[in-house]
C-alpha positions in Angstrom: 111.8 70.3 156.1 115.0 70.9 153.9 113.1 68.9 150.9 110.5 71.0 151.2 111.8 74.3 151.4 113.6 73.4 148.2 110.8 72.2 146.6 109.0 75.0 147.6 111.7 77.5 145.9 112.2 75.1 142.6 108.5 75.5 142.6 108.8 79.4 143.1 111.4 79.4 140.1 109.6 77.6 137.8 106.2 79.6 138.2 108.2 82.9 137.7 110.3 81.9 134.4 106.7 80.9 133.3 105.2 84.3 133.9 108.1 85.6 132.6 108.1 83.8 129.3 104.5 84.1 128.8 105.1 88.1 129.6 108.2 88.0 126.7 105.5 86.7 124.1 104.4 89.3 121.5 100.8 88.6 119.5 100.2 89.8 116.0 97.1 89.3 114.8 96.5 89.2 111.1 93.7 90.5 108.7 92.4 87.0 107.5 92.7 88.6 103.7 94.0 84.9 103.0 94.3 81.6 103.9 96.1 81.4 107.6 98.9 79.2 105.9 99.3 81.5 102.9 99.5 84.9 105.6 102.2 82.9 108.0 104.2 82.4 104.8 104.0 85.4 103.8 104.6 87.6 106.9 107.5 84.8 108.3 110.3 87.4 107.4 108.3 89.9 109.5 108.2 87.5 112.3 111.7 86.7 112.0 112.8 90.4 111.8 110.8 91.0 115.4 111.9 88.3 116.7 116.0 88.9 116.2 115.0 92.4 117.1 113.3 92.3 120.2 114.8 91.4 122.9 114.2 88.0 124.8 110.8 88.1 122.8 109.0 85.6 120.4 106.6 86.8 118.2 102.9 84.3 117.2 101.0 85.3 114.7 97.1 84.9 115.3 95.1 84.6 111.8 91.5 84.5 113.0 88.9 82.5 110.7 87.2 85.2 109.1 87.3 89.5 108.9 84.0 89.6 111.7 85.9 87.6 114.5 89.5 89.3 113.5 87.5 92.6 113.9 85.5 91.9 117.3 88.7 90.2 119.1 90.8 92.9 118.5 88.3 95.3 119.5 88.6 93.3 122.9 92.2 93.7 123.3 93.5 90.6 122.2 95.9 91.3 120.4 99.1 93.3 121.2 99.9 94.2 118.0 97.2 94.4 114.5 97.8 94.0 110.8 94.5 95.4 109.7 92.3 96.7 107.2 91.7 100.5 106.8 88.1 100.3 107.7 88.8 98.7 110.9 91.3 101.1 112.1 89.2 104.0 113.7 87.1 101.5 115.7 90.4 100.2 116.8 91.6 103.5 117.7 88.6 104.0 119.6 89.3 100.8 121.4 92.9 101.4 123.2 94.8 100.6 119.8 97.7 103.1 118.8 98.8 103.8 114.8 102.8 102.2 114.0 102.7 102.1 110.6 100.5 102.0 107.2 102.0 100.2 104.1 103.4 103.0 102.0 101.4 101.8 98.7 97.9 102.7 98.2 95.2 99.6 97.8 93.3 100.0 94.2 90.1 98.1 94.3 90.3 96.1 90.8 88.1 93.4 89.7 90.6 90.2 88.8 89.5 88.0 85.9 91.0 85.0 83.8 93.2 86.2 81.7 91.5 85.4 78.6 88.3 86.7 80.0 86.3 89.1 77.9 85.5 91.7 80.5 86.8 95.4 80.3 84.5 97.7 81.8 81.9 97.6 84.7 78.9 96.5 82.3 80.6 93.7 80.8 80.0 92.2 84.5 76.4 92.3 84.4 74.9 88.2 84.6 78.5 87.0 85.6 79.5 85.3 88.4 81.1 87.7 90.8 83.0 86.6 93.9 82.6 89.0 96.9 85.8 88.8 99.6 84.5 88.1 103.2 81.6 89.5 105.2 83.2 92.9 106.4 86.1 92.5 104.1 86.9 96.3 102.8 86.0 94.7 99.5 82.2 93.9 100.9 82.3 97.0 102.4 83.0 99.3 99.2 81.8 96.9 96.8 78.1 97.5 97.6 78.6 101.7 97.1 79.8 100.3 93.6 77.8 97.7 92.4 74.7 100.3 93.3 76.2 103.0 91.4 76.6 101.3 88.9 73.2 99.2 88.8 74.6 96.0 88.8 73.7 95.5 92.6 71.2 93.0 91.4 72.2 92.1 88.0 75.4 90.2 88.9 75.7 86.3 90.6 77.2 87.4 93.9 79.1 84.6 95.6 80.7 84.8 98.8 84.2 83.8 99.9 86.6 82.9 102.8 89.7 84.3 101.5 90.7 86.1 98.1 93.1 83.3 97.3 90.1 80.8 97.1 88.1 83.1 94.8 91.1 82.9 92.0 92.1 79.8 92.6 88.3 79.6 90.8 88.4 81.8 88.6 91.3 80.0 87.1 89.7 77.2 86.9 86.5 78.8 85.6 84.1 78.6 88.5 83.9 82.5 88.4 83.9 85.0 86.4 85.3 87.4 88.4 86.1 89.0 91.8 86.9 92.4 93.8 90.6 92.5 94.8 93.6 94.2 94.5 96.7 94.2 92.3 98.7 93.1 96.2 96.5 90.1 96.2 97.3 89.2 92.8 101.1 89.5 93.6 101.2 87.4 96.4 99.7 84.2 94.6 102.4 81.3 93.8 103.4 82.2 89.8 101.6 79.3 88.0 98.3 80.1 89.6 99.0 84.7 89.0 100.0 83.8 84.9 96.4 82.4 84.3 94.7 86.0 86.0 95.1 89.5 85.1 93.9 92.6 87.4 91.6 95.5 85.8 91.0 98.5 87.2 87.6 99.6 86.2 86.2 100.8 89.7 89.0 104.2 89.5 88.9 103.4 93.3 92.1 103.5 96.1 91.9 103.5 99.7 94.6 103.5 102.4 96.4 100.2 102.6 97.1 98.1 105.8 98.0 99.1 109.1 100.1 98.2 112.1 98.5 99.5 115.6 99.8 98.3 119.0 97.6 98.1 122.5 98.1 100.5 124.4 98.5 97.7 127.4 102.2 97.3 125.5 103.2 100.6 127.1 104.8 103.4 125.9 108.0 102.6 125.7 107.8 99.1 124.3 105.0 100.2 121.4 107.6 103.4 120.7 110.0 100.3 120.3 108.1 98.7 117.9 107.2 101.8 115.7 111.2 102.4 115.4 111.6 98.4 114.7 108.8 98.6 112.1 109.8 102.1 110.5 113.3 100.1 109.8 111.6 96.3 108.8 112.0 97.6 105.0 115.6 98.4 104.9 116.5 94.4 106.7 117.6 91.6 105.3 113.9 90.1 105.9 112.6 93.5 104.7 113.7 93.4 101.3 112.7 89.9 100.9 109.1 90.7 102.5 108.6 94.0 100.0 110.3 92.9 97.2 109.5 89.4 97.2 106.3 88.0 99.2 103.9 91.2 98.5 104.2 94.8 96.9 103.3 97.0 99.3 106.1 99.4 98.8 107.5 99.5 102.1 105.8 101.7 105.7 104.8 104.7 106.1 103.5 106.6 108.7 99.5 106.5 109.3 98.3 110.2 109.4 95.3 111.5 110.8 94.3 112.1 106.7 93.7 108.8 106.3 92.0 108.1 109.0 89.7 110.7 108.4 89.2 109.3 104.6 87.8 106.2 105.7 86.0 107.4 108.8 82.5 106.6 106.9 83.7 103.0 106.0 84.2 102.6 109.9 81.0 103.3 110.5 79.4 101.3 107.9 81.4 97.9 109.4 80.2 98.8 113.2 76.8 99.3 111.4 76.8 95.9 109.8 78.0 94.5 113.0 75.4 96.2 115.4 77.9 97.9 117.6 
């Protein structure tokens, strides 16, 4: 009866340090704007930052396999913490997500090139080969107001991709001709592979960059946690090297209820194309 009883209680102990170290785990899920091994790398001195900063808690990063299934699991909750695209963020809102944080530099949508590539100006795309970012990517989203505005909708080669660093990996080696992006993309590509590209800005367009939003599931006081955690990321040790090494999004800022407004109409477009 003694065995038992203790086995009973080791039993006890172990199920509850299991709950408790599944309930210590924090999710991040990650805009798939990349490959998942290029985003990891990128964002490990975000993940190291949370992870000395939080108590007792370990952060995984989720990188789902394209922008549709990033969107739709996080509109189920999956995630307690987003990275995501401006379009995506008032369905998220809508779906129990709270704003942290925005990236304090604004996105310009640019087309990237080779860098001894002829094109200038929007015309000079017209017949080329023109790689579009993922289905539901902001790029898909505002590239088809452009490309109709400027009557190249169906005058330009329009080939789809999986993750921007794909597209100018081929450009580079002259499988395209060119591909909607922005000058952040370009910055985070390993040096050999950025020297061979160079980033125009012929659209004149800018939307808000990324943002961070928690679920509300967190609670109040660990997702008012986070926001102070995140608010002080760029002034860290892993801080400086994220911002001023791995990306150049020019540190947080907060996500006001102007920029959610601005790209209100893009939000509906993506739960139009999605049939919610």
């Amino acid at each position: 009866m003694r065995i038992c009883s203790r086995l009973f209680v080791l039993l006890c102990t172990a199920f509850c340090f299991s709950q408790s170290f599944a309930a210590e785990r924090l999710s991040l899920g990650l805009v798939p704007y990349s490959t998942a091994a290029s985003l990891i790398k990128t964002h490990a001195p975000l993940r190291d930052y949370l992870n000395r900063t939080l108590d007792s808690t370990s952060t995984t990063f989720f990188v789902p396999s394209d922008y549709a299934t990033f969107y739709k699991e996080a509109l189920t909750g999956k995630f307690d913490v987003v990275s995501a695209s401006a379009h995506f963020v008032p369905g998220l809102l809508r779906q129990g997500y709270v704003p942290l944080v925005q990236y304090g530099t604004r996105l310009k949508f640019t087309v990237i090139v080779h860098k001894d590539s002829p094109i200038q100006k929007a015309e000079d795309l017209r017949g080329k080969r023109l790689g579009l970012p993922g289905f539901l990517s902001m790029y898909y989203v505002y590239a088809d107001e452009w490309l109709k505005r400027n009557d190249l909708y169906n005058a330009v080669y329009m080939i789809p991709l999986g993750a921007h660093e794909t597209g100018m990996e081929r450009i580079a080696e002259g499988q395209l001709d060119a591909m909607f992006a922005t000058p952040q993309n370009l910055a985070q590509l390993p040096p050999e592979l950025r020297s061979r590209l160079k980033s125009l800005d012929i659209t004149k367009i800018s939307f808000p960059s990324l943002a961070y939003l928690a679920h509300r599931n967190l609670g109040a006081k660990k997702i008012a946690q986070l926001k102070r955690l995140l608010e002080a990321f760029p002034t860290s040790a892993e801080g400086q090297v994220f911002f001023g090494k791995n990306t150049a999004y020019g540190g947080f800022k907060p996500l006001t209820p102007k920029d959610i407004e601005e790209v209100q109409p893009y939000g509906r477009l993506t739960d139009k194309l999605l049939g919610l």
